[in-house]
TORPAKE-495552 format. One record per residue (C-alpha): chain; x, z, y. Coordinates in pm, 1 decimal, decimal comma. Example, Ala and Ser with C-alpha at 12.3 -4.5 7.8 and 13.67 -1.06 7.14 Angstrom:
BEGIN
ATOM  unit        c1        c3        c2
ATOM     A    1230,0     780,0    -450,0
ATOM     A    1367,0     714,0    -106,0
% end
This chain:
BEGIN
ATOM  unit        c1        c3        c2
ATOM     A       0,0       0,0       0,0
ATOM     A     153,7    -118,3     338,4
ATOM     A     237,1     202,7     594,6
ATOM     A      45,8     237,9     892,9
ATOM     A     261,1     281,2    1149,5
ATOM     A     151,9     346,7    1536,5
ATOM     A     335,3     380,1    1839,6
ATOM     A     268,5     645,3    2094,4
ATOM     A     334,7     492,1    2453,8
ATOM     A     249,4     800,8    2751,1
ATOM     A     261,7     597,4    3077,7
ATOM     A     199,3     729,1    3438,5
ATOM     A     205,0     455,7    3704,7
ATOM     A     400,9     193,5    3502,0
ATOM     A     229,4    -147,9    3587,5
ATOM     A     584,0    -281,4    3667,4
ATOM     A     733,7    -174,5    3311,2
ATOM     A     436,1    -134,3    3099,9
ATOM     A     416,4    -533,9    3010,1
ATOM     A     784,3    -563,9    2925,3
ATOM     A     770,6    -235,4    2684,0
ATOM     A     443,6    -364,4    2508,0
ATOM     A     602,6    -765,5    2487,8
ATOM     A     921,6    -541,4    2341,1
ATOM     A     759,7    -373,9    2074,3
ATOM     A     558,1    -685,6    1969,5
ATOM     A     888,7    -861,5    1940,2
ATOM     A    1042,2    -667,7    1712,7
ATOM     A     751,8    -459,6    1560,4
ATOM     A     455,9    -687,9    1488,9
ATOM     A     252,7    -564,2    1270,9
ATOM     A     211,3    -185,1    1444,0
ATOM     A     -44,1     -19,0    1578,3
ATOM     A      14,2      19,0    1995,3
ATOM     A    -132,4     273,2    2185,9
ATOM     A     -98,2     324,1    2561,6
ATOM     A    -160,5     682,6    2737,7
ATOM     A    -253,1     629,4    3063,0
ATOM     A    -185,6     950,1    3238,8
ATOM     A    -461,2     898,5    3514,7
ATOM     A    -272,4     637,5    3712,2
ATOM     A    -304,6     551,9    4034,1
ATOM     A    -171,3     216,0    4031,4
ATOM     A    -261,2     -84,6    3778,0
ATOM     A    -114,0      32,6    3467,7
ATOM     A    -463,5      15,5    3265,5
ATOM     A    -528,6    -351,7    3392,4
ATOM     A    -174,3    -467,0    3271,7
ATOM     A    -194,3    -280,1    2931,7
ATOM     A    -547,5    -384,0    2864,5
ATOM     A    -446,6    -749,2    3021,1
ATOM     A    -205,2    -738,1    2686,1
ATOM     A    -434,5    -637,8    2455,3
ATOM     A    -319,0    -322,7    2297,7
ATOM     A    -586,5      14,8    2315,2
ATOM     A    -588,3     223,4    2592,8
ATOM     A    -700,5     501,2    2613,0
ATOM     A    -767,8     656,9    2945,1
ATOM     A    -706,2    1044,9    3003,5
ATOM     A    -924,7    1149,4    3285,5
ATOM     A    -730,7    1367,2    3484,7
ATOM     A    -346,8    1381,7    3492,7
ATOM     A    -210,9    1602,5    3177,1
ATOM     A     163,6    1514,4    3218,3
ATOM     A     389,4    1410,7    2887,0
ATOM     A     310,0    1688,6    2716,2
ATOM     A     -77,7    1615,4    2701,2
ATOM     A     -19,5    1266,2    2724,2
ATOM     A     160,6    1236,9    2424,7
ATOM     A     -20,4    1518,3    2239,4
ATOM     A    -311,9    1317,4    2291,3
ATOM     A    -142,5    1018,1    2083,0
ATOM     A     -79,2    1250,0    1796,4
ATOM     A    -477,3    1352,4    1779,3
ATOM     A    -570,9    1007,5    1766,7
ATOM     A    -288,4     897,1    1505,4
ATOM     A    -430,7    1217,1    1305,9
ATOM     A    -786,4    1116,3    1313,5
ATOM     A    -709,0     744,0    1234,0
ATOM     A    -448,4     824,3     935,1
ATOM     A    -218,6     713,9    1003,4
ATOM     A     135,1     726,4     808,5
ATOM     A     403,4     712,6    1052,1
ATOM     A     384,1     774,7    1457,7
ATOM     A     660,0     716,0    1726,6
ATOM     A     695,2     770,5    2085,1
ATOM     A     830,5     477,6    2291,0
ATOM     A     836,7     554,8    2674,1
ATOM     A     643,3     334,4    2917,9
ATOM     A     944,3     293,0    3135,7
ATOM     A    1138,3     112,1    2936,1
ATOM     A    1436,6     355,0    2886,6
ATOM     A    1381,9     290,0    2467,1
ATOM     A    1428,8     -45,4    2278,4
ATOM     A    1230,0    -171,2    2032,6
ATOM     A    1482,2    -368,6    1856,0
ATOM     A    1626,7      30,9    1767,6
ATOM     A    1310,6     130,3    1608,3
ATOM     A    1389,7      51,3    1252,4
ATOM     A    1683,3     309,4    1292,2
ATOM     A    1418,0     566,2    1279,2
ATOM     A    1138,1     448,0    1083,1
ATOM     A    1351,8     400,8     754,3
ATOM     A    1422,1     760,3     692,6
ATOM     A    1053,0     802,0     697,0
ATOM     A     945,3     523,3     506,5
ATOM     A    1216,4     631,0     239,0
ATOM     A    1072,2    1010,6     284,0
ATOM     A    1381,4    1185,8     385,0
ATOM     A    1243,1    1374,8     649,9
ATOM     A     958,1    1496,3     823,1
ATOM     A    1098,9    1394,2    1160,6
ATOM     A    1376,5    1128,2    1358,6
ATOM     A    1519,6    1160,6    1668,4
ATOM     A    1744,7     885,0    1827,0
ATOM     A    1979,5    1029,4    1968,7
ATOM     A    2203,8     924,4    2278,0
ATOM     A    2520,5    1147,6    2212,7
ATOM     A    2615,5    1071,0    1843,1
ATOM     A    2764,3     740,1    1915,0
ATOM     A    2979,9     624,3    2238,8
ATOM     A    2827,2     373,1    2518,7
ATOM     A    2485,5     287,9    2592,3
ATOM     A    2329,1     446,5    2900,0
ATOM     A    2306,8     818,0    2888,5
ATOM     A    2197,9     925,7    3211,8
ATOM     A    2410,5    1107,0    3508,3
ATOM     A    2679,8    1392,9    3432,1
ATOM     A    2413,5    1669,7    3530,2
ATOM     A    2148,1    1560,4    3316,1
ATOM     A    2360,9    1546,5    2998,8
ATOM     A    2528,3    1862,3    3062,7
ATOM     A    2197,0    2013,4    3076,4
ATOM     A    2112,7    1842,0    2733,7
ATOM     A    2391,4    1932,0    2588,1
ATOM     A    2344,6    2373,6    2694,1
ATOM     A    1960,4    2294,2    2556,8
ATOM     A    2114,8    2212,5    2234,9
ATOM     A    2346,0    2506,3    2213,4
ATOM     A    2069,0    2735,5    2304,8
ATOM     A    1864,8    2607,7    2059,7
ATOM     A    2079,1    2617,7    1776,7
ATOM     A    2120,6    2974,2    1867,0
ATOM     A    1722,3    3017,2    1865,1
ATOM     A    1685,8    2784,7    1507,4
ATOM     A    2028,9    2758,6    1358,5
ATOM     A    2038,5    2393,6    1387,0
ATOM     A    2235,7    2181,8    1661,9
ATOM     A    2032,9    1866,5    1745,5
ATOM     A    2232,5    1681,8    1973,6
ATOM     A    1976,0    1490,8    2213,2
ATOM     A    1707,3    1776,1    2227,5
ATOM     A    1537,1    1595,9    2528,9
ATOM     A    1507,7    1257,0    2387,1
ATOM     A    1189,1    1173,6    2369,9
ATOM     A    1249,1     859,7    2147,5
ATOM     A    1118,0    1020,9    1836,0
ATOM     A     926,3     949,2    1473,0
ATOM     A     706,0    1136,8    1293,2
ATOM     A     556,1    1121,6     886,9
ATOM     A     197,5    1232,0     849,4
ATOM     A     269,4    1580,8     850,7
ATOM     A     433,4    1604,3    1129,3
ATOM     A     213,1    1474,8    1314,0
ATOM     A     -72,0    1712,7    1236,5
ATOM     A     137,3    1960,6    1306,9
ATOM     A     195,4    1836,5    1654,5
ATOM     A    -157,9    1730,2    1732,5
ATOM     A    -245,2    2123,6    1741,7
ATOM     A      65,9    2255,5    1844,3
ATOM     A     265,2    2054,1    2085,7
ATOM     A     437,2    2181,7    2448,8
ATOM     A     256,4    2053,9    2796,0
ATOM     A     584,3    2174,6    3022,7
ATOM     A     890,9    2087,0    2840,7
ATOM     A     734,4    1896,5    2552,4
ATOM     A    1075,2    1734,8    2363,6
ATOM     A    1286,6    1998,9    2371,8
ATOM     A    1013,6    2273,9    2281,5
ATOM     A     895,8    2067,1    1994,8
ATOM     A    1215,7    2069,9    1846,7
ATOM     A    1234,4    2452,1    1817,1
ATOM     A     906,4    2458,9    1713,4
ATOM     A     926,2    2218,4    1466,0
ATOM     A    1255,6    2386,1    1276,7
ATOM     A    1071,8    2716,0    1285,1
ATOM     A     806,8    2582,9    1124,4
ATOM     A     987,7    2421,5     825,8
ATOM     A    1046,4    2012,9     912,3
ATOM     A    1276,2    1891,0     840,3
ATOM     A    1470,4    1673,2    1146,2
ATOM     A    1742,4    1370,5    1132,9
ATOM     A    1963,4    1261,3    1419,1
ATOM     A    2002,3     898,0    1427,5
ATOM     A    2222,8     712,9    1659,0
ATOM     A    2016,3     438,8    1934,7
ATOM     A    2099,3     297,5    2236,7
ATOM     A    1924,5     340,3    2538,3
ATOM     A    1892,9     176,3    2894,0
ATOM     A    1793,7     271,9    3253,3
ATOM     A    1431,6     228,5    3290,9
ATOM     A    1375,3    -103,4    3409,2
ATOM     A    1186,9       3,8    3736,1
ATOM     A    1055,9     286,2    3928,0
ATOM     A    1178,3     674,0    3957,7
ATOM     A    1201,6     954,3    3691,8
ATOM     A     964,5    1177,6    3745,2
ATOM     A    1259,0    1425,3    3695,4
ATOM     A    1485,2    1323,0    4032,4
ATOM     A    1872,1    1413,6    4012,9
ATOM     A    1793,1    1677,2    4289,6
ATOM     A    1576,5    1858,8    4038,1
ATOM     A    1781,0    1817,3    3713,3
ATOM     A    1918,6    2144,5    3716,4
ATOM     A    1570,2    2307,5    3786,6
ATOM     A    1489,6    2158,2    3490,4
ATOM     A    1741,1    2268,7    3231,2
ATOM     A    1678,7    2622,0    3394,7
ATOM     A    1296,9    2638,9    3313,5
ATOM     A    1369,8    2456,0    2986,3
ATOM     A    1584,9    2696,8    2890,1
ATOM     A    1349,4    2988,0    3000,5
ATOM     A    1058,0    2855,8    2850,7
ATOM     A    1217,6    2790,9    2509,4
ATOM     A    1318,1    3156,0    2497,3
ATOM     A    1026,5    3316,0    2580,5
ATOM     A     867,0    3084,5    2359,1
ATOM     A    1077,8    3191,1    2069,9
ATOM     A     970,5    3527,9    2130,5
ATOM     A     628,6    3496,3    2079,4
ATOM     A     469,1    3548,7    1719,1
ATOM     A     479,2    3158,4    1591,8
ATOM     A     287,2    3104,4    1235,6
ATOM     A     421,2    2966,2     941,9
ATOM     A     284,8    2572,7     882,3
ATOM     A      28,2    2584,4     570,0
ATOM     A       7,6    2275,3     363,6
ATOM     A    -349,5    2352,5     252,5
% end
C-alpha cells in the first residue's frame, strides 16, 4: 500500500514566496499531499496558494507557528495520514532535500527527522548570533533530555503516524521547534539528525529580526526549563 505522505506549509504574509515553495515541492515531490496554513494574512497569500491549487485552510485569527503548524498535525491526524513534514512558506527549505528525511521513516527507523544545518559544512546557516543561540539551545537541552540534537530550531522536520498524534495534542505555541524536541525525547520518540541544505528565504523579513535574536534564545531557553519542570505524562500507545 503506497504511504500517504503530506506536507505541512504555516505561511503568514508570503504571497511573494508561497508560489515558488508550492512549484518546489511539486517538482520534486509529486505525488504528496500539500497543505498551506494561512496564519490570517493580511496580504494575498490565500489567492496565490489557492491560485495553485493545493488546500488551504484558513485560520481565522493569527495563532503564530506554533498554532499554525499544530493545526497541520490535527488535520494530517484526522485524514491518516502516514508521514507529515513541515516545509516553511518562505522558502528557507528545499524540496529537492526532502527525501533525506522521508527515508528513515518510510524504512521505520524512527519516529521523527530533523534536517539539520550544522552536521555538514556550507549551505546558508543564518548570522553568527542566531547559530550561537542554536547551538546553547542544544546544550541546554541535552542537559534537560540527555540527547544533543544539533539544529534544535530547525523547523524542517518529518514525522511517522505517531508522532504526529502526539503533536496534534501536545505541541508548543511560543517556541514551537525547539520545545517539541524536549518534549518529544521525554516522551519516548525516537529522533534522527540528517544533514540538508538550506537557503535565505527568497523574500521578505524573519519574523525573528537580528535585533531580537538574542531575546529569543533567552525566552527559549526560559521557557524550555520551566517547561521541563512541569509534570509531563508518559505517551500511551493505547
Amino acid at each position: 500500500m503506497p504511504v500517504k505522505i503530506i506536507a505541512i506549509v504555516p505561511a503568514y504574509n508570503e504571497e511573494n514566496n508561497i508560489a515558488p515553495v508550492i512549484a518546489d515541492l511539486r517538482k520534486y515531490q509529486p505525488d504528496i499531499k500539500i497543505v498551506i496554513l494561512n496564519d490570517a494574512s493580511t496580504d494575498q497569500t490565500e489567492k496565490v496558494a489557492r491560485a495553485s491549487g493545493v488546500t488551504v485552510l484558513n485560520l481565522a485569527v493569527n495563532l503564530g507557528i506554533g498554532g499554525a503548524v499544530q493545526t497541520g498535525f490535527i488535520y494530517a491526524r484526522d485524514e491518516k495520514y502516514d508521514i507529515a513534514f513541515q516545509f516553511d512558506g518562505d522558502g528557507q527549505h528545499l524540496a529537492s532535500e526532502i527525501n533525506k528525511l522521508l527515508k528513515p521513516l518510510i524504512r521505520k527507523e524512527t519516529d521523527v527527522v530533523i534536517g539539520s544545518r550544522f552536521l555538514e559544512k556550507g549551505g546558508f546557516r543564518s548570522s553568527l548570533v542566531r547559530q550561537a543561540g542554536i547551538r546553547l539551545i542544544s546544550l541546554v537541552n541535552k542537559l534537560l533530555t540527555g540527547r544533543k540534537i544539533m539544529d534544535s530550531t530547525s523547523g524542517f522536520r518529518a514525522f511517522n503516524q505517531k508522532a504526529i498524534s502526539f503533536l496534534a495534542e501536545n505541541y508548543s505555541q511560543d517556541y514551537p521547534e525547539p520545545e517539541a524536541v524536549v518534549q518529544l525525547l521525554r516522551n519516548g520518540f525516537n529522533i534522527l539528525e540528517v544533514p540538508v541544505q538550506m537557503r535565505a528565504r527568497l523574500s521578505g523579513q524573519s519574523s525573528i529580526r537580528p535585533i531580537h535574536s538574542f531575546y529569543y534564545i533567552i525566552k527559549v531557553l526560559l521557557s524550555n526549563m520551566i517547561g521541563e519542570s512541569k509534570h509531563r505524562r508518559k505517551y500511551n500507545d493505547n
